[in-house]
C-alpha positions in Angstrom: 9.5 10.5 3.5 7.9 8.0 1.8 3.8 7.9 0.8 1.6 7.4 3.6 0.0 4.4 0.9 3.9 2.8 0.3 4.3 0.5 3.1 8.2 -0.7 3.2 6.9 -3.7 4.9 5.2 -5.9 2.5 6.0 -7.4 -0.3 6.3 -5.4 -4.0 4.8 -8.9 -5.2 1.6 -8.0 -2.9 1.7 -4.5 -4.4 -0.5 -2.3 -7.0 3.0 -2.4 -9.2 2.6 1.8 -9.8 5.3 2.3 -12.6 7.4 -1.2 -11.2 8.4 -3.2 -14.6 9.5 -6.4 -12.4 10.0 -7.8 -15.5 12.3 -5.5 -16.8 14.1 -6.3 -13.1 14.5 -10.1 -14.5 15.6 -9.5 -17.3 18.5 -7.4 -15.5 19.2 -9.8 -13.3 19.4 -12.4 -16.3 22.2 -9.9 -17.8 24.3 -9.5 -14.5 24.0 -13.6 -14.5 25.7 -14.2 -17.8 28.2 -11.1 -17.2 29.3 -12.3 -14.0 29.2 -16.2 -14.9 27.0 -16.6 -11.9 24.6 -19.2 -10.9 22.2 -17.0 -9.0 20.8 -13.4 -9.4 18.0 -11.9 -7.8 16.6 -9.0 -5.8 15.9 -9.6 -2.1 13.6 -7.4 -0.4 13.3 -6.8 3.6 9.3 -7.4 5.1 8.2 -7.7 7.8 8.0 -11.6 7.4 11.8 -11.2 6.7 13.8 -11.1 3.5 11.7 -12.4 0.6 13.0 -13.1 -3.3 10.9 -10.3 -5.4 12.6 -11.0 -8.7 15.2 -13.6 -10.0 17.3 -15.2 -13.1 16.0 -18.3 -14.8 17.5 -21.0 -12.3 16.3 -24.8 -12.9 16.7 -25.4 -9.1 14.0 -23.0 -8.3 15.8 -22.1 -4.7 15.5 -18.6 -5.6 12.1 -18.3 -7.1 10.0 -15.2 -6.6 8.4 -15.1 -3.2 11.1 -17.0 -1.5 11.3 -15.9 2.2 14.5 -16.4 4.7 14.0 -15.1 8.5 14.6 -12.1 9.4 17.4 -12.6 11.9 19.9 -14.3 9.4 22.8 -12.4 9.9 24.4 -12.7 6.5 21.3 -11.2 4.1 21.2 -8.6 7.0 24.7 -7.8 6.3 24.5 -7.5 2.6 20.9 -5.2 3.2 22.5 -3.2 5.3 26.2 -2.6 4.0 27.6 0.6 2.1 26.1 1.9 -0.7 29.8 -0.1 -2.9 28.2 -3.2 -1.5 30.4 -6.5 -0.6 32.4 -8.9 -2.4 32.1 -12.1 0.0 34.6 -15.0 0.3 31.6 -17.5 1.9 34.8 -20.3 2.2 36.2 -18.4 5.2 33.1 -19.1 7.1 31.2 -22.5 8.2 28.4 -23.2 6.4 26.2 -23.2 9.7 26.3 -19.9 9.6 24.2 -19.8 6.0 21.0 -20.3 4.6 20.7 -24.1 3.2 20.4 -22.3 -0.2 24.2 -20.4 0.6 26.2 -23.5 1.4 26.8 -24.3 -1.7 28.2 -20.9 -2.6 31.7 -20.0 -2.8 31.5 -15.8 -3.2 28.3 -13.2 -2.8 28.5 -10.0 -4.7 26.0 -8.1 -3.1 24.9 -3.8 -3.4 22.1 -2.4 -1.1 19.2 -1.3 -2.8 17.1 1.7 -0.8 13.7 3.4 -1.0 13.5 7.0 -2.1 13.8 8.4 1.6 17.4 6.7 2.0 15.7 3.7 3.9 16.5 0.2 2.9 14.5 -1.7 0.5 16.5 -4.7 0.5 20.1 -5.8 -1.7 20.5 -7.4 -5.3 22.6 -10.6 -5.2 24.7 -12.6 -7.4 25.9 -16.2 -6.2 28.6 -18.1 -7.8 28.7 -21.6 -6.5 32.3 -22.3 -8.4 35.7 -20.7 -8.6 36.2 -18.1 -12.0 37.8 -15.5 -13.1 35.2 -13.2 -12.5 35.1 -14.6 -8.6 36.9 -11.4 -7.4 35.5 -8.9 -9.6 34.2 -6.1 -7.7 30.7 -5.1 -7.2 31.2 -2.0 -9.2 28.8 -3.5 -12.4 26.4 -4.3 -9.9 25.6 -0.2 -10.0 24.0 0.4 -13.1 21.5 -2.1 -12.1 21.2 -0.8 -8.7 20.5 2.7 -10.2 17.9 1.7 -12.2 16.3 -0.3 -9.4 16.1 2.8 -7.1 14.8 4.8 -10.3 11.9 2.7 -10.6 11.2 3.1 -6.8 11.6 6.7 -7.3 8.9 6.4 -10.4 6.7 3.5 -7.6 6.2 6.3 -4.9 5.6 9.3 -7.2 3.2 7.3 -8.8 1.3 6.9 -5.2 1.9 10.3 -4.2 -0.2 11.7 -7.9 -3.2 9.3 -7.1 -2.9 10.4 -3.2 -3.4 13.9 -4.8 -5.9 12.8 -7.4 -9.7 13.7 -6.1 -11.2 10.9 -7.6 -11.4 7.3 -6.4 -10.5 5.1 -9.2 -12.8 2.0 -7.9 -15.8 3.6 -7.3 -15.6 7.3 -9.4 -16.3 9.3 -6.0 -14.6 11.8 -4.6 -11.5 10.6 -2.1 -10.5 11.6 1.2 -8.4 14.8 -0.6 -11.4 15.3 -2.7 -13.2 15.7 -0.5 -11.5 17.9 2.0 -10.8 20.4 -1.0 -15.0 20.6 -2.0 -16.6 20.4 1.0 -15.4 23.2 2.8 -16.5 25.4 -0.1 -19.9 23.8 -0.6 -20.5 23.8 3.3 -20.0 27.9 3.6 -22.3 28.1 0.6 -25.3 26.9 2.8 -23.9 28.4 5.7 -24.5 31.5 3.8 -27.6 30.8 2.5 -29.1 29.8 6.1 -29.4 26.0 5.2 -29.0 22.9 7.7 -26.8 20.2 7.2 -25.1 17.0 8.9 -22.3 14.8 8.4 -22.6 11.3 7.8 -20.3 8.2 7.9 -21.7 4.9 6.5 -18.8 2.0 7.8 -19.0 -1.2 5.7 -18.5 -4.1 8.4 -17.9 -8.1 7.3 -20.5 -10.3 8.1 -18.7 -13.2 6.6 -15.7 -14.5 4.9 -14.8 -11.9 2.0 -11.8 -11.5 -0.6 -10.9 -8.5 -2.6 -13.3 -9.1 -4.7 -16.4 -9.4 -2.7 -14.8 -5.9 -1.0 -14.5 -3.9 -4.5 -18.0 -4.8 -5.3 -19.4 -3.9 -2.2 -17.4 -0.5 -2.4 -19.0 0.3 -5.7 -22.5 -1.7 -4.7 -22.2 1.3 -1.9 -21.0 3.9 -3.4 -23.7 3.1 -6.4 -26.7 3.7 -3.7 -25.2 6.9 -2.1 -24.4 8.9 -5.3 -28.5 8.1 -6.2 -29.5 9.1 -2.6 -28.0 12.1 -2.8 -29.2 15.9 -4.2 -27.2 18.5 -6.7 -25.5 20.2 -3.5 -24.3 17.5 -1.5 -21.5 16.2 -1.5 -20.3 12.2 -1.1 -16.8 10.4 -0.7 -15.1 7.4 -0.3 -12.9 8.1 2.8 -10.8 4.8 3.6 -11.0 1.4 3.1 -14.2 1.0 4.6 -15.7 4.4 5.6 -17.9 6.4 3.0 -18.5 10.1 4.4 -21.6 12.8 3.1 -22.0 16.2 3.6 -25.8 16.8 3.0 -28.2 19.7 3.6 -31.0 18.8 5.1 -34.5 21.1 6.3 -34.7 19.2 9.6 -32.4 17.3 11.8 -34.5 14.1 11.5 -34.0 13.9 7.8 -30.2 12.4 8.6 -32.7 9.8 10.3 -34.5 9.1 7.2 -31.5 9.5 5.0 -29.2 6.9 6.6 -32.1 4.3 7.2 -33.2 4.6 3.5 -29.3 3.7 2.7 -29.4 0.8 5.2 -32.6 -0.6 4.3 -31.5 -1.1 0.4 -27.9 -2.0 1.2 -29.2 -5.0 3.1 -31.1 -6.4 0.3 -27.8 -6.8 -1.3 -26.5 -10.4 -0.6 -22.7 -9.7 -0.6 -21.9 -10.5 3.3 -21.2 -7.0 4.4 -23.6 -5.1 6.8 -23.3 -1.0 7.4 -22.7 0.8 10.6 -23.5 4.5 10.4 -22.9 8.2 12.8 -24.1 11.2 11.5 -24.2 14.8 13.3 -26.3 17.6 12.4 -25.7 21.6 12.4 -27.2 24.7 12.4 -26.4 27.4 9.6 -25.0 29.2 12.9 -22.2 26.6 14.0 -18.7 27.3 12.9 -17.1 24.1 13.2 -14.5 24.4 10.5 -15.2 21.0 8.4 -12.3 18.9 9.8 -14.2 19.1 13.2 -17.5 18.3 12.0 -16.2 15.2 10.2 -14.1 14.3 13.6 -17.1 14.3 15.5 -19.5 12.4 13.0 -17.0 10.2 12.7 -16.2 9.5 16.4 -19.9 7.6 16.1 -18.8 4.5 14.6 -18.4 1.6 16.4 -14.7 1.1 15.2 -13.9 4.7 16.7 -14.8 4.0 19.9 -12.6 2.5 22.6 -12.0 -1.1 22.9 -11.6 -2.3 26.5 -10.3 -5.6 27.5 -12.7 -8.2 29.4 
């Protein structure tokens, strides 16, 4: 099973590269093009867009550059995604060149291996095209393997990679706890003032777009938030940045109107900032008597939010 964070579906050339030396992948494919005489060599990758070109060999036609995309439906780069783990040695002359990509018609033979993610699904193939007749023409795919090894070791090395900052308690953008961070302290620092008879609520701030916004303008409004929380908050409480939007608290507070106070104070300074990004907030307050195990308490505050509750069609 793959990381909740790896999604097979877009594009390694979109991705935080986690332990991926794509470079390392063209200069592979650069080797299997002079050892095969070829004229093409690259790594094609199934999206959900379709197939796309992540990495390729130095080619002045520029056919097969890096980012590349062919529709999903065409049947030959389905064939060669999806074939055995020996791969295919194809005679493209038995065909009509209908049948190929304008980029195949030229070609007279495809040696192709499948190339798969960690959990045995498929990532997508690595190619080599060779356009003329040679004596390496029907060679078989068999030195294709070291390369597809490697490949599928460096995938191995890409979803570890997520799965050690999935279990890392820190968020690298803004230094606050994560979602595991903080269901591993919480629960400890919530039966400490249980036992000590103290109040306290759960609180999710939601940052919402109020206008057009890149990555950018989203990392600084992370840690612009993330900035105002960690000041707002005392020696016991505790702060996170849950998702991609939502920031959660666990605070102890005398009163229940002091969530009031606490989430209007965060507000009111957050929209002096001028980065186009508003909050929306939900909090819930209990008694040193409740025993609503953490995981419920942070269900409930979070069920407050306006992109929690249902949508319904006009």
């Amino acid at each position: 099973m793959l990381p909740e964070s790896v999604k097979p579906g877009i594009s390694l050339l979109e991705n935080d590269n986690h332990g991926l030396n794509l470079v390392r992948w063209m200069h592979q494919c650069e080797l299997m093009k002079h050892y095969y005489q070829a004229d093409k060599v690259f790594v094609l990758q199934k999206i959900d867009a379709g197939y796309e070109v992540i990495v390729s060999a130095a080619d002045n036609s520029m056919q097969l550059a890096p980012g590349k995309i062919f529709d999903a439906d065409t049947s030959l780069l389905q064939r060669m995604a999806y074939s055995s783990p020996d791969g295919l040695n194809l005679d493209l002359t038995q065909g009509t060149a209908d049948e190929y990509p304008d980029e195949f018609r030229s070609i007279l033979c495809i040696l192709s291996r499948p190339v798969h993610w960690p959990d045995g699904s498929v990532l997508g193939c690595l190619c080599v095209l060779n356009a003329r007749a040679n004596e390496n023409q029907h060679v078989s795919p068999l030195m294709l393997e070291p390369f597809q090894i490697l490949l599928q070791q460096d995938l191995a090395l890409f979803c570890q990679n997520h799965r050690i900052e999935a279990l890392s308690m820190r968020d690298a953008n803004t230094g606050m706890l994560n979602h595991y961070g903080f269901i591993m302290m919480a629960p400890r620092q919530l039966n400490l003032g249980r036992r000590f008879g103290a109040h306290c609520g759960v609180i999710f701030f939601e940052l919402e777009p109020t206008g057009d916004i890149n990555d950018e303008v989203l990392k600084r409004s992370h840690q612009e938030l993330a900035n105002l929380l960690l000041s707002t908050l005392r020696a016991a409480d505790i702060a996170a940045h849950y998702d991609d939007t939502k920031f959660v608290l666990l605070v102890f507070v005398d009163l229940e109107r002091d969530l009031e106070h606490i989430v209007r104070r965060v507000e009111r300074i957050f929209n002096q900032s001028p980065l186009p990004m508003s909050l929306d907030y939900s909090y819930r307050f209990f008694t040193p008597d409740s025993t609503a195990k953490l995981v419920a308490m942070v269900d409930e505050a979070k069920s407050g939010l306006r992109s929690s509750l249902p949508h319904h069609d006009d």
